[in-house]
Each structure stands twice: as C-alpha cells, then as structure tokens.
C-alpha positions in Angstrom: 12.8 6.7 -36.0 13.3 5.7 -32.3 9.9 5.7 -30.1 8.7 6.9 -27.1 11.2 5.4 -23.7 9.4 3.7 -21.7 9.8 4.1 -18.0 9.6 1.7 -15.5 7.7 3.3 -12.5 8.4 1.4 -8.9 5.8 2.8 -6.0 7.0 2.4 -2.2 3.7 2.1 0.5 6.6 4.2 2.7 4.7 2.8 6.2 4.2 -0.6 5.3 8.0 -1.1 4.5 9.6 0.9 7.9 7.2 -1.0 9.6 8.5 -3.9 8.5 12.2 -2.7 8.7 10.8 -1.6 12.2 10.1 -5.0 13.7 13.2 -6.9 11.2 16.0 -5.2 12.3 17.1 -5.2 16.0 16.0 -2.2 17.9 19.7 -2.1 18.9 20.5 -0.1 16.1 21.0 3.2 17.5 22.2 6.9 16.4 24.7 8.3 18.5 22.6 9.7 21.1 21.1 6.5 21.4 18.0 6.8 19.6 16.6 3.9 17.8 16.9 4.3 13.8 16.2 0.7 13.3 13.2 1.9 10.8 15.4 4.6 9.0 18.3 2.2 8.2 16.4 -0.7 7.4 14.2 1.6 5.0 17.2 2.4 3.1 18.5 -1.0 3.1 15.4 -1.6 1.5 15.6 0.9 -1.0 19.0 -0.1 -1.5 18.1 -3.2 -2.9 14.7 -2.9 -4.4 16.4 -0.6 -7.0 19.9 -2.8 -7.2 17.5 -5.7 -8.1 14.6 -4.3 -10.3 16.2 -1.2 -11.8 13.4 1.7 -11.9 13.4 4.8 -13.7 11.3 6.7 -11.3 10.6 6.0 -7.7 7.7 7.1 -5.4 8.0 7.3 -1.6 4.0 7.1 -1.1 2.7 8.6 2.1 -0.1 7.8 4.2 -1.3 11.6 4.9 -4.5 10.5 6.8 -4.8 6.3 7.1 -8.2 6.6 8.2 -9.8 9.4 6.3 -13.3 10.3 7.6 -15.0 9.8 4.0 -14.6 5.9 4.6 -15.1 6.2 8.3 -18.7 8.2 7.4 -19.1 5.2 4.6 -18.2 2.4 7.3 -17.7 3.4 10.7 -15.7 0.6 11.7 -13.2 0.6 8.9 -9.9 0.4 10.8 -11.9 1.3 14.4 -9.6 -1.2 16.2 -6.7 0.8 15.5 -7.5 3.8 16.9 -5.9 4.5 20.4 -8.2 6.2 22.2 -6.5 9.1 24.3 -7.7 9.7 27.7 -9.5 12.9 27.8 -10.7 11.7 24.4 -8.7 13.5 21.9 -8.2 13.0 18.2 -7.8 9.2 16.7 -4.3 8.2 16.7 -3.2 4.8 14.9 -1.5 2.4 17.5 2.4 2.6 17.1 5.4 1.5 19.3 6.4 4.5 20.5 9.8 4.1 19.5 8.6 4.2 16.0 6.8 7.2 15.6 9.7 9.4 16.4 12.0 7.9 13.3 9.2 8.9 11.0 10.0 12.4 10.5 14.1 11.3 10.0 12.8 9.0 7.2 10.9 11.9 5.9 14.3 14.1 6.2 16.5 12.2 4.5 13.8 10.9 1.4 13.6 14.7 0.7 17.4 15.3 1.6 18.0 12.2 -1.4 15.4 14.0 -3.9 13.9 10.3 -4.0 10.0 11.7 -4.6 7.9 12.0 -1.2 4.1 12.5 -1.8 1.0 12.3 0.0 -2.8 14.0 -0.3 -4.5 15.7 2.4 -8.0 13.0 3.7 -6.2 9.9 1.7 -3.7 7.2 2.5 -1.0 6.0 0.6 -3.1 3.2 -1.0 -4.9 5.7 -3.1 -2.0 7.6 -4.0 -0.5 4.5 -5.6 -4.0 3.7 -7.2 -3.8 7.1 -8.6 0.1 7.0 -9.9 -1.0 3.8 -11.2 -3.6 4.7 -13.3 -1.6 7.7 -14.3 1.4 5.8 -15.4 2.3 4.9 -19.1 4.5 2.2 -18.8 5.0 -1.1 -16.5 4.5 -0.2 -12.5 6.1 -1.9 -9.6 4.0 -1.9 -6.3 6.1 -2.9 -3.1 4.1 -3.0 -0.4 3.2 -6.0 2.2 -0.8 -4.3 2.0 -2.7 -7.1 0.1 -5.5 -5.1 -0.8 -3.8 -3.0 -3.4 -3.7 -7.0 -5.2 -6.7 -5.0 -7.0 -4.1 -3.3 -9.0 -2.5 -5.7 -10.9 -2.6 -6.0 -14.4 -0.4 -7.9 -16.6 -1.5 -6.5 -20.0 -0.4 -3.0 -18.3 2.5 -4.1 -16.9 0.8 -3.0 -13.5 2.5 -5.8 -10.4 2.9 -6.6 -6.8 5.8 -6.8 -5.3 5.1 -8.2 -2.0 7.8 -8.9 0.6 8.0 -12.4 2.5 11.1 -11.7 4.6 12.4 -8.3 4.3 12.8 -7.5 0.5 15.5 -9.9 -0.3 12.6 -12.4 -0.8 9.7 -10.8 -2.6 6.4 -12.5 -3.8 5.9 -11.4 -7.7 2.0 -11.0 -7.6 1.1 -10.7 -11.3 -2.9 -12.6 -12.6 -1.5 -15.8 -13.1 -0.6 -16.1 -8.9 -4.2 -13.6 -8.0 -6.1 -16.7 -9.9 -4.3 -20.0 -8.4 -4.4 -18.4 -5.0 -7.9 -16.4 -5.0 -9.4 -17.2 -8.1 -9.7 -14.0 -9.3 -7.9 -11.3 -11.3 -6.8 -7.9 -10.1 -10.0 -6.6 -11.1 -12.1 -8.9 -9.2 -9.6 -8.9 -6.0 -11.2 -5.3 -4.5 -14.8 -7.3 -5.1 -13.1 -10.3 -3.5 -12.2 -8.6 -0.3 -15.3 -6.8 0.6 -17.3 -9.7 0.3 -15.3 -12.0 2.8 -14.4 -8.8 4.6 -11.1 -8.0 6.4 -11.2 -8.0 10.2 -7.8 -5.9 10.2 -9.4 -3.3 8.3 -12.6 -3.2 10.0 -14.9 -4.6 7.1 -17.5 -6.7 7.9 -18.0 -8.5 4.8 -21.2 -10.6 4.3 -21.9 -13.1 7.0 -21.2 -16.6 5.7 -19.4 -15.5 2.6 -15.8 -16.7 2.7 -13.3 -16.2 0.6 -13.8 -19.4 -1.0 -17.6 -18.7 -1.5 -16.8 -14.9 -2.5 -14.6 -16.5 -5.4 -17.5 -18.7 -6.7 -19.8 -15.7 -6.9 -17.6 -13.7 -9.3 -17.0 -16.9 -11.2 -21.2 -17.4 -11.9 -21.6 -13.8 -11.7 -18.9 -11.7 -12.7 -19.0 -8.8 -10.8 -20.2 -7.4 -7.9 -23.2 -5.9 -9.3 -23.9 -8.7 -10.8 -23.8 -10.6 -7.6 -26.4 -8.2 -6.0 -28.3 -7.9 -9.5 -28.7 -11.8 -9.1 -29.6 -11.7 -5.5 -32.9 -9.3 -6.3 -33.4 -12.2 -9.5 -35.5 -15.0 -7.8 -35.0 -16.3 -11.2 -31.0 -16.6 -10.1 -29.5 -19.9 -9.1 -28.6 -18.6 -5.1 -28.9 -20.8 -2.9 -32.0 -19.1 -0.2 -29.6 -18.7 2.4 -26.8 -17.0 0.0 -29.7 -14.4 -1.8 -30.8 -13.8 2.0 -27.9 -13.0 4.0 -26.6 -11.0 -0.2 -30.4 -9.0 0.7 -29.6 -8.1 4.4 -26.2 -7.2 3.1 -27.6 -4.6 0.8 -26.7 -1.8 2.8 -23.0 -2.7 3.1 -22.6 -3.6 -0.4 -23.8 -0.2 -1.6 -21.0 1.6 0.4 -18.4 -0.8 0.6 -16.8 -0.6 -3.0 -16.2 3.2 -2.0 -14.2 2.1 1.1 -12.6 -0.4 -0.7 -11.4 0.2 -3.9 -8.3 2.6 -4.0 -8.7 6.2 -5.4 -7.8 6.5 -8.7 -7.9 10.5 -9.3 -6.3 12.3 -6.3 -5.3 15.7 -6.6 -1.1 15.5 -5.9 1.2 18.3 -5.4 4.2 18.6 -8.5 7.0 16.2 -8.1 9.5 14.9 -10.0 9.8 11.1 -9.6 13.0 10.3 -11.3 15.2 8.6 -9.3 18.4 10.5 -8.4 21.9 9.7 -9.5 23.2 12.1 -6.8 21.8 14.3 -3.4 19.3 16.7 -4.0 21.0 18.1 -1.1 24.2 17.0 0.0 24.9 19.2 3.1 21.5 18.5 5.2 22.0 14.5 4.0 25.5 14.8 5.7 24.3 16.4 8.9 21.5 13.9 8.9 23.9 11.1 8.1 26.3 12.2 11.3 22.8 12.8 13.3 21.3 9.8 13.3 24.4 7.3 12.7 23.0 5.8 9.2 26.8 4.5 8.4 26.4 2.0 6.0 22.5 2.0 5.4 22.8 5.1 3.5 26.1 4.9 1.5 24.7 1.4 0.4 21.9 3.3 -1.1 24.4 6.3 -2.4 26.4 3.5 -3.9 23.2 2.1 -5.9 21.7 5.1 -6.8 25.4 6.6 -8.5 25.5 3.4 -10.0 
C-alpha cells in the first residue's frame, strides 16, 4: 500500500524579493515604453531559479495586504512609525518606496495571476502572517524565502519548517534550519520571536527592553526558558536577576504584555480559496502574451516558462 505524497510547500514574502530584485538589477531594464520593470524581471528570475533549484510542489506568492495593520499599531504605536511617509495635507500612512517601484507592483501582480502561480493576501495583515498561517497549516516540509529575519520564529527542523534567506540575489541563499538559529542567536525557532522583542528592532519600531541586547536576551531564555518565564522570574525576588535586569524587566512590564501580539506572526488568518500547485503551463496564455509584449519581460519570463514545463 503506497502512503500519503508528501508535498513540499515553498512560501514567497512577494515584497521582500522585488525589493530586492528592485535595487539588484539595474534600473536600466526597461519595457518598451521605457518604463522600468527591473522588479518584474528580476522577480521571475528569482522564481526561475528558486524552483529550478529546490523543486516545490506548491508555490505561494504571499502578499503584504496591509504592512502595518492598525491592531499592532493600537498594540505599539511605533511599530514601523518610521516608515510612514507622511503626506502633506496629512492623508493616509503610506510606506516609503522609490517611486519607480510602486508602479511595477501591479505588473507583478498581473502576470503571478496570468502564470496561475498562487497570489494571496488578508485584508489588516501582512504577508508575514500569511506565511505563519500556511505554515502552520501545512502537512509536509515548508520552504520560507524571504530576506525578513523575523519570520526565523518559524523554523522547525522536526517539521521540516526552514528559512531560505537570500545573501545576494537567490543564487546564494542562507539555509536557516535550528542548528544555524542556535550558533548564531542561541536560540531555536521557538525562542527567536522571544528573542527579538526583547532586544527590539529599530527597523520595525520595537523598542525592546533598555539594556537588554541580544546577547543578554539569549542568556535569559537559556536560565529561563521562555518569555513568561523571564517576567515570571522578574516578579520572583527569589530569582537570580541581577537588580538592574529585574528593574528595567519591571518597568518593561507594559511592553512585554503587548509585544508577543505585535511580534509573533498570525497563525490562523482567514484566506480566500487558492490552489497552490505550481503550474506546468499558463493559467492564461493570451493576457501572459500581451503582458509579455507590454512590459518587455523577454527572457525573464520564458526562463521561468522553461522551468515550470520542465
């Protein structure tokens, strides 16, 4: 009796990879009007290769619908504050991108959905907690690509569950599996989303606790576990703190009660229906032709065509 097939599942953060192809390929590349496409073509590229070289059976394109959803903003008001370009007669929050980004973002989302390679998103949540969500959902070995550290707190080797993180484009990527989380931060994936908030993360907006580092943060969760057992320690006079860790861990209180929230990706979003199995062929060959004659993608896209037939 043959079992069960298992799948190997590989999960794009879309954003952090075109902005990457964005800034590594040479705004030079242009679409016959002479519109920059350097993201769209260096995106497929990147796709191109991911699944030449790790061979998925399904493939996510995961979407940041709203990267600064108000539930964490209401949690943390300065989560990702210093991002927000502030428009003059003070209209909605808007992240800061070049502006010759921004328009290639719908092209990308054309020709995903012109492909059939799986496009989602959820209303008030970013990408990182649609991952966290197919993650937990998934029933066989996961592939993260993503150049976002802070979904690190995924990885799980007895799940199969990994980082893929790129060093220089995605010819050269970091495997991140527990063995790399511990030599490098001491931690496992478990402990990495307890990791962060305590040191904090200027580029997200999270304080952390003043005077905890990351290598202090590390020794914490090594005597104590777990972040609750770091703050159940700090109300133990009993506990082996130093004074001046259990005080500033005390005047931290408040932060710590919110911050795992803020932190820690979703894990239950409500997604639309999608089918994630990565195409052999076009979902739909026509608009991918007109988009392909459009926007000049030449050889990004019949690289990719090439891989995915094969």
């Amino acid at each position: 009796m043959i079992g069960p097939v298992t799948r190997r599942l590989m999960l794009l953060d879309t954003a952090s990879l075109y902005f990457r192809a964005y800034f590594g390929v040479p705004d030079t590349v242009r679409a016959p009007d002479g519109t920059p496409v350097n993201a769209v073509r260096g995106l497929l590229d990147f796709i191109a290769r991911l699944v030449q070289d790790h061979h998925p059976d399904d493939l996510v394109a995961c979407m940041d619908f709203d990267w600064r959803p108000e539930w964490r903003v209401e949690l943390i008001p300065t989560y990702k504050a210093h991002r927000v370009a502030e428009e003059v007669e003070g209209g909605p929050d808007e992240e800061e991108t070049p502006d010759t980004l921004s328009p290639q973002v719908p092209v990308i989302e054309d020709v995903l959905d012109a492909l059939g390679i799986a496009r989602v998103g959820a209303a008030g949540y970013e990408a990182d907690d649609v991952i966290g969500t197919l993650t937990a959902r998934a029933t066989g070995p996961v592939d993260i690509v993503t150049g976002d550290r802070d979904l690190y707190q995924l990885v799980d080797d007895r799940l199969g569950r990994r980082v893929l993180y790129p060093l220089k484009g995605v010819g050269t990527l970091q495997v991140v599996d527990e063995a790399l989380l511990r030599e490098k931060y001491g931690v496992d994936g478990a402990g990495y989303a307890d990791l962060a908030l305590l040191r904090g993360d200027p580029s997200d907006g999270l304080p952390g606790v003043p005077g905890v580092g990351e290598k202090t943060a590390a020794k914490l969760l090594a005597a104590y576990g777990d972040l609750a057992g770091i703050v159940a320690a700090a109300a133990d006079p009993a506990s082996k703190l130093t004074p001046a860790q259990r005080k500033r861990l005390v005047e931290a209180g408040p932060y710590l009660a919110v911050a795992p929230k803020v932190v820690r990706v979703a894990s239950d979003v409500a997604l639309p229906p999608f089918d994630a199995a990565l195409p052999s062929e076009p979902r739909d060959p026509m608009a991918l032709e007109e988009l392909a004659r459009q926007w000049g993608l030449g050889g990004s896209l019949q690289r990719l065509l090439t891989v995915l037939a094969g």
